[in-house]
N, C-alpha and C positions, 0 to 999 in steps of 0.2 A: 149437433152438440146439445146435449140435454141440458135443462135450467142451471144445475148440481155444480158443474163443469161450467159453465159462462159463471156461474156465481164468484166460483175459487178464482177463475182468471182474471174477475174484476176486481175482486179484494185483494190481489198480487197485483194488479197494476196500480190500484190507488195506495198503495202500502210501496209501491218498489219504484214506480214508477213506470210506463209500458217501456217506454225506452231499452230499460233494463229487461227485458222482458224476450223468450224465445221459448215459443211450442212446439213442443215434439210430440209428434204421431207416433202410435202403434201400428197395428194391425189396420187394414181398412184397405180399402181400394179406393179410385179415382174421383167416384163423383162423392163419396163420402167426404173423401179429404177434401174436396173442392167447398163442400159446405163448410167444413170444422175453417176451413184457410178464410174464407168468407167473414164466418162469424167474427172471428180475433183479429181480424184487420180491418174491414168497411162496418161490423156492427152484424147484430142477428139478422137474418134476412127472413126469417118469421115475425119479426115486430112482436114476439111474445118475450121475450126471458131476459134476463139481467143486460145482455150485450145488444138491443134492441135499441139502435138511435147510435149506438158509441162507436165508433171509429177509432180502434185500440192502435192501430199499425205496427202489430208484434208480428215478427216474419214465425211463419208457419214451415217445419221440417218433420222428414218420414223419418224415422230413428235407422233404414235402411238407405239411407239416401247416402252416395258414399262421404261428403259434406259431415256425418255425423259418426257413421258406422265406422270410419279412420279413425276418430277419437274415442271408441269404447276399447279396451284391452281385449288383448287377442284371445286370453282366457275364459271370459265373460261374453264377446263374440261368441265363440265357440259354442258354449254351453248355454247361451240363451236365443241367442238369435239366428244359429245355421239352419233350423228347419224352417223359419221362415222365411230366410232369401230363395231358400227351395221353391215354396210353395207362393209365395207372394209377387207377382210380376209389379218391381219398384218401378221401371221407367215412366207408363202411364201417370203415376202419383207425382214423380219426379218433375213430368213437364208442367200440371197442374200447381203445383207448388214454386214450381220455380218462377211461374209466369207471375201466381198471388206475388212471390216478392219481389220479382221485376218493377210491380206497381206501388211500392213502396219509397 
């Protein structure tokens, strides 16, 4: 997760509060998402960038995950996300993510 992206999530968590607070994934695979889940919930695990030390515990979601994909309209499903449950194998990310918010 690049500095740009820890910045915005920090300034959403001190503005909304992390509580309030739920990241959803795009595109990406496993060990990706294992980092991005990392960062917004134990802190940057490079000790370089805004989320470095902070311990947000904002549960981390794949926008394919059916947890989320249920609640986008079937229209907007359709038209934005069908070629990516094609091409994206969700489960890998699924257990990854599911485990980050187990530890929650």
């Amino acid at each position: 997760m690049n500095f740009e992206n820890q910045g915005v999530i920090k300034r959403l968590a001190d503005q909304y509060g992390p509580e309030n607070l739920t990241v959803v994934l795009g595109n990406g695979e496993a060990n990706g998402v294992e980092v991005f889940a990392e960062t917004v919930t134990e802190g940057d695990p490079s000790y370089a960038g805004p989320l470095a030390g902070v311990a947000l515990k904002i549960p981390v979601y794949h926008v394919l995950e059916e947890d989320v994909i249920s609640q986008v309209p079937k229209k907007l499903r359709d038209e934005k996300l069908q070629l990516s449950l094609l091409v994206i194998d969700v489960e890998p990310m699924h257990q990854v993510l599911e485990a980050s918010r187990a530890k929650l």
